[in-house]
C-alpha positions as CSV (number, residue, x, y, z in Angstrom):
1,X,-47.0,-3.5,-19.5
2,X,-45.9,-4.0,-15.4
3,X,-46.0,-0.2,-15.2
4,X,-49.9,-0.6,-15.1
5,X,-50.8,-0.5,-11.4
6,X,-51.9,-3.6,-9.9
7,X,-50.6,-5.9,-12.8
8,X,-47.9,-8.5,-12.3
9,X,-46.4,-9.5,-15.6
10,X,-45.9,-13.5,-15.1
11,X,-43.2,-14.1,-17.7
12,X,-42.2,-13.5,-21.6
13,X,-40.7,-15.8,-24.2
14,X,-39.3,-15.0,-27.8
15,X,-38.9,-16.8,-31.1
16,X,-36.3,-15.9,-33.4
17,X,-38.4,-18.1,-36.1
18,X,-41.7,-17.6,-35.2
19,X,-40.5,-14.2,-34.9
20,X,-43.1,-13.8,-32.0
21,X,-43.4,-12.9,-28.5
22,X,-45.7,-14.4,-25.7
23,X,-46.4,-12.4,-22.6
24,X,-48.4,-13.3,-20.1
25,X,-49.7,-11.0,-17.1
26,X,-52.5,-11.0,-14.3
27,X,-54.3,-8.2,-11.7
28,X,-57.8,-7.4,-11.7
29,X,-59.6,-6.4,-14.4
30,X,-59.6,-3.1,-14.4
31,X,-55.2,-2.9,-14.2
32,X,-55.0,-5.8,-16.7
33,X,-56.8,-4.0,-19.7
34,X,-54.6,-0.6,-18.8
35,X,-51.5,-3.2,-19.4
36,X,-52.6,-5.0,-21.8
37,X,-53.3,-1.3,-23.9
38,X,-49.9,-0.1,-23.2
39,X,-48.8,-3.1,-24.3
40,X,-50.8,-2.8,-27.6
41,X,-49.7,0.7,-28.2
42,X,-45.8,-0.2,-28.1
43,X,-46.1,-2.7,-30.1
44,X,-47.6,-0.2,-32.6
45,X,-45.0,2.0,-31.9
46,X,-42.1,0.1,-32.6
47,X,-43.5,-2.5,-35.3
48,X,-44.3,-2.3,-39.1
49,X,-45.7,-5.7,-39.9
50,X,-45.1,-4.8,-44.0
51,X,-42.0,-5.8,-42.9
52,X,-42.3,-8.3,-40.7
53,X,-41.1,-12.1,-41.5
54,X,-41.6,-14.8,-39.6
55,X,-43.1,-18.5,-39.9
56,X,-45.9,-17.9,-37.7
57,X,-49.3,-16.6,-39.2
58,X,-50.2,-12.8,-38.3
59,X,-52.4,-10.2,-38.9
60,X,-51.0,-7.7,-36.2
61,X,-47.8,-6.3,-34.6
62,X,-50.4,-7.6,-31.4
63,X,-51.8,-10.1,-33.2
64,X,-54.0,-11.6,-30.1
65,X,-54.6,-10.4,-27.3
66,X,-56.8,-13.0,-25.0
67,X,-58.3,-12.5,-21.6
68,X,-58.7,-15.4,-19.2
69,X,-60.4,-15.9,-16.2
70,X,-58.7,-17.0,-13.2
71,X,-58.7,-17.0,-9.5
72,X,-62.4,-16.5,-9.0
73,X,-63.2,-14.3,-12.6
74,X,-65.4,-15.2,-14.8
75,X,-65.7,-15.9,-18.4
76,X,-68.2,-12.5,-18.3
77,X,-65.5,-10.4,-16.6
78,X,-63.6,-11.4,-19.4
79,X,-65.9,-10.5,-21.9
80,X,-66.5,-7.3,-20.9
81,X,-62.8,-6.4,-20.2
82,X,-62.6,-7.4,-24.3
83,X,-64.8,-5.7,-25.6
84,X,-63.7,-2.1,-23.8
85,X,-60.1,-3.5,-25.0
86,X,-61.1,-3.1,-28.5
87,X,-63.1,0.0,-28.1
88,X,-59.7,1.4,-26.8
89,X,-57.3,0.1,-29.3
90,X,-59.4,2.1,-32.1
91,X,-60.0,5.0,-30.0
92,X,-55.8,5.7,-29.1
93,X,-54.2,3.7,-31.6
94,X,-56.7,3.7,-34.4
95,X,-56.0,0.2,-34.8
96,X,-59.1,-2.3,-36.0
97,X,-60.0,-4.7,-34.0
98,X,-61.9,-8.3,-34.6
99,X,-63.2,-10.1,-31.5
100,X,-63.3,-13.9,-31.5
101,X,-63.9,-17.0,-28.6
102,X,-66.5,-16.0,-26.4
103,X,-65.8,-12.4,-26.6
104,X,-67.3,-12.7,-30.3
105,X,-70.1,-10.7,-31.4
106,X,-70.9,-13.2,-34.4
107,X,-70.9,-16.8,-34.3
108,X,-69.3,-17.2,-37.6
109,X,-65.9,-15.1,-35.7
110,X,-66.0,-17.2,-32.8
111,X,-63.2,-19.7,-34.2
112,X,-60.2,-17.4,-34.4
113,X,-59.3,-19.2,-38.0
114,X,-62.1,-18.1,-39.5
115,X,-61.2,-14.8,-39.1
116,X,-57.3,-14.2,-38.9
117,X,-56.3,-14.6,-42.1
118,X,-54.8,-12.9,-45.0
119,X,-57.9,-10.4,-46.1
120,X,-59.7,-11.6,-43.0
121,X,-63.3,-12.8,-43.5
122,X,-63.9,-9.7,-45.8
123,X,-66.3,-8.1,-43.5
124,X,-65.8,-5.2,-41.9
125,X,-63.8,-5.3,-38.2
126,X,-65.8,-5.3,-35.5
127,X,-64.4,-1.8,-34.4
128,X,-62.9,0.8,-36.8
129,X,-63.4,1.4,-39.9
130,X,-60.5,0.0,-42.0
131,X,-59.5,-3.8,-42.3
132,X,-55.9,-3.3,-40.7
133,X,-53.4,-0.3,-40.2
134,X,-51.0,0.0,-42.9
135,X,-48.0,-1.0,-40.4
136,X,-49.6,-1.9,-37.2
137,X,-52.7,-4.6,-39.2
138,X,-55.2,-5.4,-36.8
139,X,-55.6,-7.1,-33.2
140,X,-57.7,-10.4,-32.8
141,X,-59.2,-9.5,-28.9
142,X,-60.2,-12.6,-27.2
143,X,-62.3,-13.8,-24.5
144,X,-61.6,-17.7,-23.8
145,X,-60.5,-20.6,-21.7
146,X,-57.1,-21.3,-21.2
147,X,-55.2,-22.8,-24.0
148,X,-51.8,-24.9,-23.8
149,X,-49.1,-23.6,-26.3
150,X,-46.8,-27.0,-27.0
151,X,-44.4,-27.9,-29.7
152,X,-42.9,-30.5,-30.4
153,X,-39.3,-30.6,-32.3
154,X,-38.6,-33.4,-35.0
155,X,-34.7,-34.7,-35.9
156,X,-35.6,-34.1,-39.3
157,X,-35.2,-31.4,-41.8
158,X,-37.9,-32.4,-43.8
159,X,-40.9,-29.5,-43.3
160,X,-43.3,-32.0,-45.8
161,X,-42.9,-34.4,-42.3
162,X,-43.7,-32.1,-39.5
163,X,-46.7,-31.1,-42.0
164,X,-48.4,-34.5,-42.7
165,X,-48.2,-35.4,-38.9
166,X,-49.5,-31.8,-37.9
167,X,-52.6,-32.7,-40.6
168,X,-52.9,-36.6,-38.9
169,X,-53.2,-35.3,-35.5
170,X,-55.3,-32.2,-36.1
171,X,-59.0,-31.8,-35.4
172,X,-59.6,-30.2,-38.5
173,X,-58.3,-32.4,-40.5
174,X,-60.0,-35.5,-38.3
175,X,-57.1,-35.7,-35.8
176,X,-57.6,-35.2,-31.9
177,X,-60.4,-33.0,-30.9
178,X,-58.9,-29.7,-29.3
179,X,-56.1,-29.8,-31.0
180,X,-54.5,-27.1,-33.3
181,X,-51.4,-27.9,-35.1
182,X,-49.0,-26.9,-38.1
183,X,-45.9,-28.2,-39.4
184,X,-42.8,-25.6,-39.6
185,X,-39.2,-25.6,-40.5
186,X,-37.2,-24.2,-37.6
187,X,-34.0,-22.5,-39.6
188,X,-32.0,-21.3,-35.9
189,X,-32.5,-25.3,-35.1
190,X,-31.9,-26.9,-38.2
191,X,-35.1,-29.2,-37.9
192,X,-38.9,-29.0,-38.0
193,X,-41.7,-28.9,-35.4
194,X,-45.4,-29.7,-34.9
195,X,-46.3,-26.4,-33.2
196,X,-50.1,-27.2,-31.5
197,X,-52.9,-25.2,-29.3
198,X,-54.3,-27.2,-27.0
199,X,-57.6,-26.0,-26.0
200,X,-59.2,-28.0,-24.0
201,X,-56.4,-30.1,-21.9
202,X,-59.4,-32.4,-20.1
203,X,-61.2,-33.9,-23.2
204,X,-57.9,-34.1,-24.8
205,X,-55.6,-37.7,-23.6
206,X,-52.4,-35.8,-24.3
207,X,-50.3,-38.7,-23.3
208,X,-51.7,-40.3,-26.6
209,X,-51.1,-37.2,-28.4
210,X,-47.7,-37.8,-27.6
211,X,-47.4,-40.7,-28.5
212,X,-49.0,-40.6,-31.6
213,X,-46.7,-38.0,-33.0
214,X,-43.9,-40.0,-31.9
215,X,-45.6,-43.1,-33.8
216,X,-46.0,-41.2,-37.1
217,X,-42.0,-39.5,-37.0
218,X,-41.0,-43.2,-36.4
219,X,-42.8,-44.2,-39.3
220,X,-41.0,-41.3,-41.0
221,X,-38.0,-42.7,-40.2
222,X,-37.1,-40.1,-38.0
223,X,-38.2,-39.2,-34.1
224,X,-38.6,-36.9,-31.2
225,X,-35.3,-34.5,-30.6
226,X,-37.6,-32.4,-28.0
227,X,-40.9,-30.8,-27.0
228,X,-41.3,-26.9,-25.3
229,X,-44.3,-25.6,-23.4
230,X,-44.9,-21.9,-24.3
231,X,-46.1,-19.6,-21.9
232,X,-47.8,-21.6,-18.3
233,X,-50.3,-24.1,-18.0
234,X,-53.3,-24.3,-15.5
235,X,-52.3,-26.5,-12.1
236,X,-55.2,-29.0,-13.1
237,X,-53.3,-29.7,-16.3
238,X,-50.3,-30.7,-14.8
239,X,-51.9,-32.8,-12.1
240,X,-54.0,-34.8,-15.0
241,X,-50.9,-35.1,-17.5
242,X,-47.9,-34.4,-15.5
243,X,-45.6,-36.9,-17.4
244,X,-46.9,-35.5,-20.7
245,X,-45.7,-32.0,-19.3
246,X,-42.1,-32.9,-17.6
247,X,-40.7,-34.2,-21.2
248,X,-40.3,-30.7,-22.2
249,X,-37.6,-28.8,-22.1
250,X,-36.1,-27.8,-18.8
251,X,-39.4,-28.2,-17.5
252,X,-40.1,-26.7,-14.1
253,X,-43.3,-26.5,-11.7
254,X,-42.9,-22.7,-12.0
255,X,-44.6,-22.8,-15.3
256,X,-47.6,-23.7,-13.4
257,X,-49.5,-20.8,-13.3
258,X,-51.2,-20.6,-9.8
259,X,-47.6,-21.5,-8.7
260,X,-45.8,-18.7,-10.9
261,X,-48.8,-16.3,-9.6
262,X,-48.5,-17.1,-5.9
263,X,-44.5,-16.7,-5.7
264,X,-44.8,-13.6,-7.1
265,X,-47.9,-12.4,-4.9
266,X,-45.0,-13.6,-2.1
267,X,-42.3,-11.7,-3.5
268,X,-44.4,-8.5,-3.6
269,X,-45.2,-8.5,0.1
């Protein structure tokens, strides 16, 4: 993906149980779609979801692939930079593509739920012409804000646990608005986690999220062992909720992203 002129890959993480990768890059528009294609087209190339296991919902060996505005874009640029991404991905890799966020071209795909599921929404993708590639499935392409990617890590082995808090503190389930969240059973940890989205950090009091979680393990009989950011957060997260954000895990201001961005800006001069 950094082999596309003008892109700066920002950083990569792996999951051994959510069997998952999360990369994260940024250039103008124009260089970010090139990487984010060769990107798309790897991942084709080297995996066969029918045999694929891993606790994280899928529909794709790139199962999302979201563009964010930042640094003076705007939620248009990314819009448009979608929905040539998805025009692409069927056009080289013959590989279907559903649009959701603001990049969707139906309101009923705009939550990406409602569409990435197993057998979709059984309508047809919004390009191509077949539901999902035998091996490759299908890529949700995004246009949206920036989302926060946090879990947090229980001391228990019980998965029923980490589920009933992940439905308490939920939107969907009448939890905290803006918040995504399911419970899991880590096997390379020996525990469970409440793995959220957060998707909208300001109308969110994440210090109560926090909090809460750790009020409902304790009333489990059982508590916090950690919590991980994946991926970077915007700057104005950190400075509205930094203490919520320096209890994870070898936390560093790096994982800012206008900080991460700038260094690397400074390293390329």
């Amino acid at each position: 993906m950094e082999s596309a002129d003008g892109v700066t890959v920002l950083g990569w993480e792996s999951d051994p149980d959510h069997h998952r990768s999360v990369v994260t890059m940024a250039g103008l528009p124009e260089a970010v779609l090139e990487s984010a294609l060769r990107g798309v087209g790897k991942a084709a190339e080297l995996i066969d979801l029918s045999q694929h296991q891993g606790i994280h919902p899928r529909v794709g060996a790139t199962d999302v692939l979201p563009f964010i505005p930042l640094n003076g874009s705007t939620m248009e640029d990314c819009i448009n930079v979608a929905h040539r991404a998805g025009e692409e991905i069927w056009s080289r890799f013959r590989v279907p593509v559903y649009f959701y966020e603001f990049a969707a071209r139906s309101p009923e795909r705009r939550a990406l739920q409602n569409t990435r599921r197993a057998g979709f929404d059984g309508r047809p993708p919004d390009v191509g012409d077949v539901a999902a590639h035998p091996t490759t499935g299908a890529v949700m392409v995004g246009a949206r804000q920036f989302l926060i990617a946090y879990n947090i890590n229980l001391a228990t082995k019980d998965v029923h646990i980490a589920r009933d808090i992940a439905r308490r503190i939920r939107e969907s389930s009448g939890g905290f608005r803006f918040v995504k969240a399911m419970g899991l059973r880590l096997t390379s940890l020996d525990c469970t986690q409440v793995s959220m989205n957060l998707t909208n950090f300001d109308e969110t009091p994440l210090d109560t999220l926090y909090d809460t979680v750790l009020g409902e393990a304790a009333r489990h009989k059982t508590t916090i062992a950690e919590s991980e950011l994946i991926g970077f957060i915007p700057r104005a997260a950190f400075q509205k909720w930094p203490e919520f954000f320096r209890r994870t895990r070898g936390f560093e201001e790096s994982r800012i992203i206008e900080n991460r961005l700038e260094k690397r800006l400074l390293q390329s001069k």
